[in-house]
VOBA-1610 file (N, C-alpha, C; in pm, whole numbers, padded with zeros to 5 digits, always signed):
BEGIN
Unk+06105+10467+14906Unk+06067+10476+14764Unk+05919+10440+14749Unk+05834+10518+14655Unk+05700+10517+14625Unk+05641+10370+14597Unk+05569+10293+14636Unk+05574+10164+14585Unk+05477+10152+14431Unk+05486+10097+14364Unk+05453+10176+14197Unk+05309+09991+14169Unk+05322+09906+14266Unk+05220+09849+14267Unk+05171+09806+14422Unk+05087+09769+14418Unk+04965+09755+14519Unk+04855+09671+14558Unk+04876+09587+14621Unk+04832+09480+14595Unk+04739+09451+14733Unk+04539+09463+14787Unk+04567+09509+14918Unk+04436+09347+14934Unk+04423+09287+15009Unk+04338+09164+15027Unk+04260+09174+14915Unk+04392+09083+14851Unk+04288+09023+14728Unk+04286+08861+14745Unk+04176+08873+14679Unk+04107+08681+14749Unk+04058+08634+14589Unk+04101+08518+14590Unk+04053+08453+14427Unk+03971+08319+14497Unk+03850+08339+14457Unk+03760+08172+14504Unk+03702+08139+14373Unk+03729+08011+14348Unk+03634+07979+14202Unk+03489+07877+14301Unk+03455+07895+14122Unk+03311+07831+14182Unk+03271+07724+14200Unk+03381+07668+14200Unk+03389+07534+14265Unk+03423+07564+14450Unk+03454+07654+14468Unk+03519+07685+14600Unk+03608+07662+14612Unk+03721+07630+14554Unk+03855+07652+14540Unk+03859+07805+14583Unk+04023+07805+14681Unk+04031+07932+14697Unk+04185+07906+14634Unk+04250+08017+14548Unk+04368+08014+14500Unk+04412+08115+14581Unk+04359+08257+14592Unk+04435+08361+14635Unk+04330+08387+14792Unk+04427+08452+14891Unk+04370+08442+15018Unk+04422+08580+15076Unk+04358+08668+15057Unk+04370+08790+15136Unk+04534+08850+15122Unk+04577+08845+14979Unk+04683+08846+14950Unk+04742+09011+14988Unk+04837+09105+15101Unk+04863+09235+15078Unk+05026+09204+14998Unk+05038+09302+14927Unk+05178+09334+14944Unk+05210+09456+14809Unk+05281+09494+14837Unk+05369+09610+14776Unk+05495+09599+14717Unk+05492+09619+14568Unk+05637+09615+14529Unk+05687+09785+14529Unk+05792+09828+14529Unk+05874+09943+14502Unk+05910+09994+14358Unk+05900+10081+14307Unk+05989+10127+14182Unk+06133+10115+14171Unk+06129+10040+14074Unk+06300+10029+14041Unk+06346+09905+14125Unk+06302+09815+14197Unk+06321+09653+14231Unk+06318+09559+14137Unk+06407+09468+14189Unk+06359+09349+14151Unk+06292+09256+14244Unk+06137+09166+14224Unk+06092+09123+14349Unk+06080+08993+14285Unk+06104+08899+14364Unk+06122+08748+14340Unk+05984+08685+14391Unk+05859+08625+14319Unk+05787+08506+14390Unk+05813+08401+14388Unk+05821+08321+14507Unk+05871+08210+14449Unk+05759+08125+14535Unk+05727+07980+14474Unk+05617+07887+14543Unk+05682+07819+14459Unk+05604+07647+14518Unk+05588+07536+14428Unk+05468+07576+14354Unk+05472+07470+14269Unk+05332+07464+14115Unk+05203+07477+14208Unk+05138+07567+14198Unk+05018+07567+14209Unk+04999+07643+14361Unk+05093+07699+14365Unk+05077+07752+14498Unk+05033+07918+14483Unk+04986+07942+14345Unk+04878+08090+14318Unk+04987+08169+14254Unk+05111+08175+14232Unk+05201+08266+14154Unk+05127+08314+13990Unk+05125+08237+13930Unk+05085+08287+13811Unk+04938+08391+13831Unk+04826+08290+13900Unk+04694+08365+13962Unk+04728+08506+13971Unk+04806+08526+14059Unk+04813+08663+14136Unk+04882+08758+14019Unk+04947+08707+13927Unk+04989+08793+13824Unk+04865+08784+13701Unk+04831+08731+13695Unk+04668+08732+13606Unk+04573+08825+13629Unk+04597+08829+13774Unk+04450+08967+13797Unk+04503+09036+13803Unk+04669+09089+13827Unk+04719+09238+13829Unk+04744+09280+13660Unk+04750+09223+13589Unk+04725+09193+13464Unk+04652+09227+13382Unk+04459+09198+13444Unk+04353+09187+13407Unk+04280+09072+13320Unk+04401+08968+13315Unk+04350+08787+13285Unk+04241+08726+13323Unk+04211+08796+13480Unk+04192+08701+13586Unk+04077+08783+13642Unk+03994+08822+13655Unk+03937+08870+13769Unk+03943+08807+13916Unk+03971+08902+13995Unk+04010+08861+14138Unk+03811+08874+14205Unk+03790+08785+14296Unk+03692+08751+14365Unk+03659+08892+14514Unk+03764+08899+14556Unk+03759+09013+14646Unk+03880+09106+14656Unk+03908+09229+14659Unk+04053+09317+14736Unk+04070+09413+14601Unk+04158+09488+14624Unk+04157+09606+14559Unk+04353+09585+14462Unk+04399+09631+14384Unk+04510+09656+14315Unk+04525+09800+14253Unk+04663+09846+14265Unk+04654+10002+14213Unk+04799+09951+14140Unk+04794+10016+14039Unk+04968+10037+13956Unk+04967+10175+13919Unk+05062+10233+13953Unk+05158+10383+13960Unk+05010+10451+13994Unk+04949+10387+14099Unk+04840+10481+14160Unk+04706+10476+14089Unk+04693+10406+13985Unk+04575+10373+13881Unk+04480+10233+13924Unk+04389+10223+13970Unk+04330+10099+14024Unk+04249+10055+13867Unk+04325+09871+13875Unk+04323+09836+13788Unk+04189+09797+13718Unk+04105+09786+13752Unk+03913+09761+13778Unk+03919+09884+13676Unk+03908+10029+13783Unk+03854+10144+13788Unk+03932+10220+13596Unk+04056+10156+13603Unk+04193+10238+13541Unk+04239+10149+13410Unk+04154+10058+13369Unk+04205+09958+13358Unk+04316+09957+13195Unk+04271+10049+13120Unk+04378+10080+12984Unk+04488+10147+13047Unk+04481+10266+13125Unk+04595+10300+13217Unk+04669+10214+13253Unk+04637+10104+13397Unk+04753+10042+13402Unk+04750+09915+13306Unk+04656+09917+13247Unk+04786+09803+13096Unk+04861+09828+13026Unk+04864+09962+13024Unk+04921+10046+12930Unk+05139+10062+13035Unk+05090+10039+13124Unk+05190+10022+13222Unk+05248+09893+13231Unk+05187+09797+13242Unk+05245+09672+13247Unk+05273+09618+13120Unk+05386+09505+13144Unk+05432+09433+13048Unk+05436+09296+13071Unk+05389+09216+13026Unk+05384+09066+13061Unk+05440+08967+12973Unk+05564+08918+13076Unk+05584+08775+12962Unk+05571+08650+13019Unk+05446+08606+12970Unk+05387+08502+13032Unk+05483+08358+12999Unk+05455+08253+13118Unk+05500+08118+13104Unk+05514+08087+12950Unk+05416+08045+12920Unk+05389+07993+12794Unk+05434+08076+12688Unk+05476+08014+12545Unk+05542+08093+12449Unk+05434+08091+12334Unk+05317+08234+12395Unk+05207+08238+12264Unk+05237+08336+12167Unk+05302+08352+12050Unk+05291+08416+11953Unk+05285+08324+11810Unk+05238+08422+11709Unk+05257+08340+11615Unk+05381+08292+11543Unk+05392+08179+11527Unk+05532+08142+11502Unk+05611+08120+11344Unk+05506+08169+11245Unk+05535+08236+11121Unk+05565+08394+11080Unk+05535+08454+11202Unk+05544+08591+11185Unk+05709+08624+11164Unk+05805+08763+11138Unk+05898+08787+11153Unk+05923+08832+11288Unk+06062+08819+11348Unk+06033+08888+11485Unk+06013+09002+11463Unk+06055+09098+11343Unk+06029+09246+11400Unk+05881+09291+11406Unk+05862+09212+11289Unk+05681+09234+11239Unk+05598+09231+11394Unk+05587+09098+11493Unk+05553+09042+11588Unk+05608+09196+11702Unk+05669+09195+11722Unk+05741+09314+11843Unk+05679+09481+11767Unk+05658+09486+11638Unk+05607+09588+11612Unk+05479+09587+11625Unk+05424+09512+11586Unk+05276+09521+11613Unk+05215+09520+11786Unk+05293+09421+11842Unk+05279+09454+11993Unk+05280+09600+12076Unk+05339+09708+11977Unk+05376+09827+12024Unk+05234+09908+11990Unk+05191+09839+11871Unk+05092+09945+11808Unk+04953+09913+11861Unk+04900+09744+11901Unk+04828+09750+11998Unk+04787+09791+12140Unk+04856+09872+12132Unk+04831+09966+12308Unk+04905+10126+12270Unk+04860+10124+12122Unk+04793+10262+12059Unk+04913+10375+12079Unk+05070+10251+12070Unk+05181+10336+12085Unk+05198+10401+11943Unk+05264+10505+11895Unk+05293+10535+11701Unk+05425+10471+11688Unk+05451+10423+11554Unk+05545+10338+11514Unk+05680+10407+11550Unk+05763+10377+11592Unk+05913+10401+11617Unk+06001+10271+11608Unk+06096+10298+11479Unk+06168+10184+11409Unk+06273+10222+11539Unk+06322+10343+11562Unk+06433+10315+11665Unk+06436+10274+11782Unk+06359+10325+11818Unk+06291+10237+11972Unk+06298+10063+11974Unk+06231+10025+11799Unk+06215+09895+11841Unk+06354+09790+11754Unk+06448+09860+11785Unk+06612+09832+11701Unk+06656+09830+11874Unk+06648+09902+11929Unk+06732+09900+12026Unk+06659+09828+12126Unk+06551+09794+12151Unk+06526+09670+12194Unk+06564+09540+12158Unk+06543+09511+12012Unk+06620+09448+11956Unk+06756+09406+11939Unk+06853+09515+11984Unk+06972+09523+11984Unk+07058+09479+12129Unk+06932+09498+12283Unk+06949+09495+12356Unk+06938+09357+12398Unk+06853+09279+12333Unk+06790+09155+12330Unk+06861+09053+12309Unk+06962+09106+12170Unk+07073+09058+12074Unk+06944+08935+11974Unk+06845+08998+11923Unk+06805+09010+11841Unk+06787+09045+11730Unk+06858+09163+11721Unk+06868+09222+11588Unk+06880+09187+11461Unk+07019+09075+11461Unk+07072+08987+11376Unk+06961+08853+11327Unk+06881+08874+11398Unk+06689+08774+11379Unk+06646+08809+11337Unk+06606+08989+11328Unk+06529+09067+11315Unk+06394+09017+11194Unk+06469+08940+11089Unk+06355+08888+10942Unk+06352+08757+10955Unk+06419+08714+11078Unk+06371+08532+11059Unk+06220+08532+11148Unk+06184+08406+11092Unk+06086+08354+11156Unk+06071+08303+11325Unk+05951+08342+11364Unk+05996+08261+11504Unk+05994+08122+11526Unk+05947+08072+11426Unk+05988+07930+11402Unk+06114+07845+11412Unk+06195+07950+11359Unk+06324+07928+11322Unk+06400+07928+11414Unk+06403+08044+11555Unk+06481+08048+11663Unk+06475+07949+11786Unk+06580+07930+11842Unk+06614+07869+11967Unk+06465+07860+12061Unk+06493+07804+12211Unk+06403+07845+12270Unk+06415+07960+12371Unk+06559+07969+12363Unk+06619+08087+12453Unk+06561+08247+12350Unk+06624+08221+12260Unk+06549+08315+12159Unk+06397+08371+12128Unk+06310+08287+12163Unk+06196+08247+12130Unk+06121+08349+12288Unk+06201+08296+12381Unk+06177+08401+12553Unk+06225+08569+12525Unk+06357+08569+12425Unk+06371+08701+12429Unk+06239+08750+12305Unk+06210+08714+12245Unk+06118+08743+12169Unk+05997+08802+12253Unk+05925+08685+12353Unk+05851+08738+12395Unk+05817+08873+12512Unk+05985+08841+12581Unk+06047+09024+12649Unk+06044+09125+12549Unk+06077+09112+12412Unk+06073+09221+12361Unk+05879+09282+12282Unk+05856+09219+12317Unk+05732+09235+12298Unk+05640+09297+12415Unk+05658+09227+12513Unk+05642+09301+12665Unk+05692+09433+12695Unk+05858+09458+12628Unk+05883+09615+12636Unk+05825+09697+12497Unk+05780+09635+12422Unk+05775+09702+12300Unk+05690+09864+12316Unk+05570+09888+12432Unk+05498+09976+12441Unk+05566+10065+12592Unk+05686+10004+12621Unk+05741+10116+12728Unk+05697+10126+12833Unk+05687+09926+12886Unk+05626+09952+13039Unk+05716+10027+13172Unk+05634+10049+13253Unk+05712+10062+13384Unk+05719+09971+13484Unk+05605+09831+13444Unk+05611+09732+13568Unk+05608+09607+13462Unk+05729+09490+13454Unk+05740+09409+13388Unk+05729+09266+13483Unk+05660+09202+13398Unk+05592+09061+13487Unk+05700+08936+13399Unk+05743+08882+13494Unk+05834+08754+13392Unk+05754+08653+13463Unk+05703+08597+13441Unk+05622+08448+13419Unk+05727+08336+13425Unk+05819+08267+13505Unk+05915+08183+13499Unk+05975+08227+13366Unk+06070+08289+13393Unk+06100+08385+13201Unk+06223+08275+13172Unk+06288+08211+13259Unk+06374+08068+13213Unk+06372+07959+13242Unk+06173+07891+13179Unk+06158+07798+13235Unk+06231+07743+13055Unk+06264+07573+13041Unk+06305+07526+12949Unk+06433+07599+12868Unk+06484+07705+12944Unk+06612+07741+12907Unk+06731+07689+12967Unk+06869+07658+12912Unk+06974+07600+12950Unk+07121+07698+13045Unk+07137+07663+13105Unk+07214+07696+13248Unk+07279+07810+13166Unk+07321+07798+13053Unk+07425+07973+12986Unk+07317+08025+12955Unk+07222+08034+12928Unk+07060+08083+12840Unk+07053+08186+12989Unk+07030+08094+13078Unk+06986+08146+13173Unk+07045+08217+13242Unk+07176+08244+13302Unk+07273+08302+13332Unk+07261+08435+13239Unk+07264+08443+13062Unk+07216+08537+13028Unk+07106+08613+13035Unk+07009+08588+13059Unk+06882+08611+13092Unk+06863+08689+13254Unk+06989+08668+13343Unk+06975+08716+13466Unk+07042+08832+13424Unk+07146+08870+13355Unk+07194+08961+13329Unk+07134+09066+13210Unk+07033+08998+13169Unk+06912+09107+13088Unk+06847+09171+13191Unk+06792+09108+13287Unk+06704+09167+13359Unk+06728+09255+13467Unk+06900+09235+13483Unk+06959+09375+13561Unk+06975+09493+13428Unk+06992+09475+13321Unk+06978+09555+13208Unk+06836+09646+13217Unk+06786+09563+13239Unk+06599+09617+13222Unk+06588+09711+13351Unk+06636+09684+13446Unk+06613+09719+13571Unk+06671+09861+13601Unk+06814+09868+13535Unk+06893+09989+13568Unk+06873+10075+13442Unk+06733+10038+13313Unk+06694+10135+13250Unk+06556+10182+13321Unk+06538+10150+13418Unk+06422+10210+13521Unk+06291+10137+13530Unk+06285+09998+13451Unk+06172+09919+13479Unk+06166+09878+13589Unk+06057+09810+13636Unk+06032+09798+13796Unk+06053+09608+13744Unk+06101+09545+13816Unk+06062+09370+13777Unk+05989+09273+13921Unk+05909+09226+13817Unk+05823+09109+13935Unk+05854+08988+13836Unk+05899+08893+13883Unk+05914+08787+13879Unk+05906+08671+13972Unk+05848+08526+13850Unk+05816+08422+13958Unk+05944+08271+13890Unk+05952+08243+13996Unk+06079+08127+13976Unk+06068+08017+14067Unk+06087+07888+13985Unk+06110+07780+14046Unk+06229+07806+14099Unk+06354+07864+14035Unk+06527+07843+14061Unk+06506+07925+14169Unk+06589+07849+14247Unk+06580+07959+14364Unk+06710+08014+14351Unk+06791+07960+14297Unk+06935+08049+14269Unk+06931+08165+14189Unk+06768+08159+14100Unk+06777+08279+14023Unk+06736+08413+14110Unk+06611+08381+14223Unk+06610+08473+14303Unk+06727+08515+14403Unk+06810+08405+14460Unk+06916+08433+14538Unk+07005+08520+14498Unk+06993+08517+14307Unk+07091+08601+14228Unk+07063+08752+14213Unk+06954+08763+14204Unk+06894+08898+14105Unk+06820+08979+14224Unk+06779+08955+14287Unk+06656+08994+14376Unk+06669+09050+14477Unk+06612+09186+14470Unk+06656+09297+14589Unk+06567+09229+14700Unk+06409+09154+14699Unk+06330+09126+14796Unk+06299+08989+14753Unk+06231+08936+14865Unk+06150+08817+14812Unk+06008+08780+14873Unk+05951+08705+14768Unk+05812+08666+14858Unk+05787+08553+14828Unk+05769+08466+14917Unk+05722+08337+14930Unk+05551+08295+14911Unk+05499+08232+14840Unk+05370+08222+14841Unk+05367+08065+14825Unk+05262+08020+14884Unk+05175+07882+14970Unk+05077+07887+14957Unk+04950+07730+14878Unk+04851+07731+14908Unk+04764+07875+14899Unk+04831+07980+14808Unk+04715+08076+14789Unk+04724+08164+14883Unk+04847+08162+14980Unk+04897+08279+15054Unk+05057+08275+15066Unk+05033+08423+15144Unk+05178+08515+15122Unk+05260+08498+15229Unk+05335+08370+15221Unk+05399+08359+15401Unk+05498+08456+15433Unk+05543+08507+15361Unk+05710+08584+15404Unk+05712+08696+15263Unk+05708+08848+15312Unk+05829+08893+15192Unk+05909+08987+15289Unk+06021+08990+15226Unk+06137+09037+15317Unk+06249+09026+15239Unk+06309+09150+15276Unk+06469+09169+15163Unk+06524+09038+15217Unk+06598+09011+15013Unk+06650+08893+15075Unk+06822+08901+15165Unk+06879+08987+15190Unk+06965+08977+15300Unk+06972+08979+15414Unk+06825+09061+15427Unk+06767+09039+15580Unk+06654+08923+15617Unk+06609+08830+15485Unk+06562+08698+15555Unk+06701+08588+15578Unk+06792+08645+15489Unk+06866+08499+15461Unk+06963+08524+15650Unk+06960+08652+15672Unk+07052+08682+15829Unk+06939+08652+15930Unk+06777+08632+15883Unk+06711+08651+16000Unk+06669+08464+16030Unk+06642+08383+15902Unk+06635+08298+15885Unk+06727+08182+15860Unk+06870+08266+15811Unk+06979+08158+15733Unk+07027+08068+15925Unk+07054+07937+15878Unk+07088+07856+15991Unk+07274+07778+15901Unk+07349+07788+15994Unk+07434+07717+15949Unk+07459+07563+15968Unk+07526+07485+15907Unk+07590+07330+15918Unk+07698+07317+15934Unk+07732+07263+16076Unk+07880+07250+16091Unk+07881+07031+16047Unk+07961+07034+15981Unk+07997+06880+15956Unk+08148+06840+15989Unk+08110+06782+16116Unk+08255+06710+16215Unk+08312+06572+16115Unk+08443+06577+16080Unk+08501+06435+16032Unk+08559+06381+16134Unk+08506+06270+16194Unk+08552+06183+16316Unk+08713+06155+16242Unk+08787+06102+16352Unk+08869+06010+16341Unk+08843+05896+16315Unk+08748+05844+16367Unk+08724+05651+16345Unk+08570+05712+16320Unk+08531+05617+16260Unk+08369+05635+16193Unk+08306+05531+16303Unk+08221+05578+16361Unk+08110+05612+16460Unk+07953+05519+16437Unk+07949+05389+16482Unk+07840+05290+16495Unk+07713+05413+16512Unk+07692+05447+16630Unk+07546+05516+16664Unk+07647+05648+16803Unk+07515+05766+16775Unk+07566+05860+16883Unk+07502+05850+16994Unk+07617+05859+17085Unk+07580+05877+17257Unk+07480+05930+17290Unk+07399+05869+17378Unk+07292+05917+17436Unk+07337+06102+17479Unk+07454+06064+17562Unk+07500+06195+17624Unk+07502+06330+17494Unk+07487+06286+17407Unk+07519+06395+17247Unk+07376+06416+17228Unk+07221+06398+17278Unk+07131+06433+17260Unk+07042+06532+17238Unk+07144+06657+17341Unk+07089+06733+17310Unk+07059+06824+17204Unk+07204+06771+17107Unk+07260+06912+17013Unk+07152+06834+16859Unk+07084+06718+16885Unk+07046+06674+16750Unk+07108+06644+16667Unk+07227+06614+16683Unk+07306+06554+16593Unk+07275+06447+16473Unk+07295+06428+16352Unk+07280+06343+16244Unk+07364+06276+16229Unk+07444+06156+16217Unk+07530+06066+16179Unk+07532+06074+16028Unk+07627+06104+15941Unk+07657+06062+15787Unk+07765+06019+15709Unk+07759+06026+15589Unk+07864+05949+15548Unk+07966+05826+15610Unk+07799+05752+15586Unk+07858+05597+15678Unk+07900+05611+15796Unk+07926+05704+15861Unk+07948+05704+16027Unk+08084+05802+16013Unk+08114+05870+15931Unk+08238+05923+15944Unk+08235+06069+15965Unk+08089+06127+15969Unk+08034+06263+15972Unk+07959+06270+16108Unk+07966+06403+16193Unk+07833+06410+16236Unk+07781+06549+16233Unk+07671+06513+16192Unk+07607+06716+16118Unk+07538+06784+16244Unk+07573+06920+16266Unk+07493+06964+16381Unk+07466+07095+16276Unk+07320+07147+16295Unk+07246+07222+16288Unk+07208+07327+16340Unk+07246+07485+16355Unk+07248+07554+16437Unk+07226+07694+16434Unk+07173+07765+16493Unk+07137+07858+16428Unk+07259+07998+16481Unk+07286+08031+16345Unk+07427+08114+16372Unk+07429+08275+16464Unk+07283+08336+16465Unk+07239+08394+16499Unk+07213+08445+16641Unk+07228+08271+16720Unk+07195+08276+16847Unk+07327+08323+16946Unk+07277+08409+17042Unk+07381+08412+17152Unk+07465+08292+17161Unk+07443+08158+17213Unk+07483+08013+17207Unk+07451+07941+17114Unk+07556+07933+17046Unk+07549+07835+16910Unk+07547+07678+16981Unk+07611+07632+17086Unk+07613+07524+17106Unk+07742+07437+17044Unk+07814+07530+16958Unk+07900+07478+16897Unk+08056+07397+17011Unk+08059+07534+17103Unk+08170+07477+17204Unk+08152+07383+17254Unk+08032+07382+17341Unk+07981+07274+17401Unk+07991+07182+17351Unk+07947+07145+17237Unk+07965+07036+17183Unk+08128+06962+17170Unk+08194+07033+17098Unk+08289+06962+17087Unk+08402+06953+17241Unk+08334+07043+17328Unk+08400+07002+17445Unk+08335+06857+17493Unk+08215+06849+17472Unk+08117+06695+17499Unk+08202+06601+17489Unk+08279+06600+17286Unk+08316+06557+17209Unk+08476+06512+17278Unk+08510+06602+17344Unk+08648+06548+17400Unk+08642+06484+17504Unk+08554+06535+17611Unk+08535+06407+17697Unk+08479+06316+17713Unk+08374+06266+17581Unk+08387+06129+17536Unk+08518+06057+17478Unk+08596+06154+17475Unk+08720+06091+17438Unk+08659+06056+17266Unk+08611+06104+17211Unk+08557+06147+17047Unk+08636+06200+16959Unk+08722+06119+16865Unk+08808+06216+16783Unk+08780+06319+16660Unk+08779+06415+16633Unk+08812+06444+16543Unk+08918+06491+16388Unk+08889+06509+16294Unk+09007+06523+16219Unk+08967+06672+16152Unk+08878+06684+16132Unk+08823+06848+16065Unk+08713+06893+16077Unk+08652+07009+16057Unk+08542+07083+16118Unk+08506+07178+16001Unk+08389+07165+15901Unk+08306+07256+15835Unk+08231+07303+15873Unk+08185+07449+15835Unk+08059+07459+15849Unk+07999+07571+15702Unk+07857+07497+15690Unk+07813+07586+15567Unk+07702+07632+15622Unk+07667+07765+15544Unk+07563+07870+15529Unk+07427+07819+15474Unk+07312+07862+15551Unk+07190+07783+15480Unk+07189+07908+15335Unk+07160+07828+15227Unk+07101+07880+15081Unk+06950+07933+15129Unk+06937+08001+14991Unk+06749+08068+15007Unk+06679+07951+14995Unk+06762+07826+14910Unk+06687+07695+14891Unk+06600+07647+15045Unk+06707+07699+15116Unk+06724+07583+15233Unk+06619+07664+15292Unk+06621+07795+15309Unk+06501+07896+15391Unk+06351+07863+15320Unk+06343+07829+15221Unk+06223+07852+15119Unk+06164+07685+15149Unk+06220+07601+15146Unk+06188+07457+15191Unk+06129+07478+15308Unk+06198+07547+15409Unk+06178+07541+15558Unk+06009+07611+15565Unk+06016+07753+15498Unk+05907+07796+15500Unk+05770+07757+15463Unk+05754+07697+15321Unk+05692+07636+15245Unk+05647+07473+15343Unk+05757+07434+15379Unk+05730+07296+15485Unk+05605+07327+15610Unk+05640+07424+15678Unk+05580+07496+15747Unk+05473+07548+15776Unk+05455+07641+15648Unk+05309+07676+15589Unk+05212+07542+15571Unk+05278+07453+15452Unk+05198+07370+15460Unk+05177+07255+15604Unk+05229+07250+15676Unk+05205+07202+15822Unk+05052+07245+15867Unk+05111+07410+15893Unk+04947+07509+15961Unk+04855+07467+15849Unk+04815+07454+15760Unk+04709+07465+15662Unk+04677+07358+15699Unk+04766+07218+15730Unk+04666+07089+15711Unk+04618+07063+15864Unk+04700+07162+15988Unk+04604+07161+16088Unk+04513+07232+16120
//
């Protein structure tokens, strides 16, 4: 599939010499959903600022649906839709007033039906003459999505689109944005939750310190990267482990009544037999045997840990 943005070493240095963005490539697809995910300050918002045109980028090139954004630049704004972190509109306006006028600044002509069924899609409608004063804060986010679609983008930017929203808010909000998606918008989004990317997200990209460590579908990082946890329940809970148990790295927990081995599920030799054959001829009891799947949490820690390792050597 055509990739509908473009993103090719772009570098952000302020003049302080701060570098935020570092030779950033990457490519989203039409019709994805692509997940960024970093800690605070690790260039996510940045990198959506200059594809944007917020931001001027310091060095590298950007194209949307083939329009370079410098060169193109009412073109692709006219393409993008942004709903930024922050909740800037005016907050006396009506919502429809606010979502209509958003349409007409990027020189769309008025269409009441167009902006009903956004509205309707939003479950706004029933708002339609209140104030934005007046609504929720969950409300207050769909406000600012419908304003972002109001001119009929093809590449929609969510800015942490459920930051300060509550666990059902948000849950709804994942299921808007497969709405948005299977009416043919393209979605880039950035998230602290990593359950929200684990949820929604055909790909993912990890960003650090102002670079791009990893993007990769997320079923083929979580099979290329995912490590499992097997957690042994002894029979008798366990002072300290045998020297002879050294090799597998074992963790002692739950007061001595656990021991966690770490392993990567992937490998020819898990180490798993071995072990608990170890385990019997220490004469080592057990009573039960788990094992869990690493989360994207658990991959995204690992990575992010990592990255920042190389940077500080």
């Amino acid at each position: 599939m055509a990739a509908i943005l473009s993103v090719h070493d772009v570098t952000k240095r302020y003049a302080s010499g701060y570098v935020a963005l570092e030779r950033i490539d990457l490519d989203v697809e039409e019709g994805e959903i692509f997940a960024l995910l970093g800690p605070n300050g690790a260039g996510k918002t940045t990198l959506i600022s200059i594809i944007c045109g917020i931001v001027n980028a310091s060095g590298g090139t950007i194209t949307v649906a083939g329009h370079d954004i410098v060169r193109d630049y009412r073109a692709t704004r006219s393409t993008i839709g942004l709903v930024p972190q922050e909740l800037t509109t005016d907050m006396f306006e009506r919502v429809i007033d606010t979502v209509r006028f958003s349409r007409g600044l990027f020189g769309k002509p008025r269409d009441d039906a167009f902006i009903e069924k956004i509205l309707r899609e939003l479950s706004l409608w029933d708002k339609r003459t209140a104030k934005i004063s007046e609504l929720s804060g969950g409300m207050k986010r769909r406000v600012m999505i419908a304003k972002a679609l109001s001119h009929e983008p093809r590449l929609l930017f969510l800015d942490e689109p459920t930051a300060g929203v509550d666990v059902e808010l948000r849950r709804d909000m994942w299921g808007l944005v497969r709405q948005l998606r299977e009416s043919g918008a393209t979605i880039v989004l950035t998230t602290h939750y990593i359950e929200e990317a684990e949820e929604m997200a055909d790909r993912v990209g990890v960003i650090n310190h102002g670079q791009l460590v990893l993007v990769e579908e997320k079923t083929t990082l979580m099979k290329k990267l995912g490590r499992k946890t097997l957690h042994i329940t002894l029979a008798e809970p366990m002072a300290m482990i045998p020297d002879s148990l050294a090799e597998w790295a074992l963790t002692l927990i739950d007061e001595g009544h656990q021991l966690e081995y770490v392993f990567d599920a992937n490998a020819e030799r898990t180490g798993v037999s071995a072990l608990l054959r170890a385990l019997g001829d220490l004469g080592i009891g057990y009573k039960d045997l788990n094992t869990r799947e690493s989360s994207l949490e658990d991959i995204f820690l690992r990575l992010v840990h990592g990255a920042g390792e190389e940077k500080a050597a």
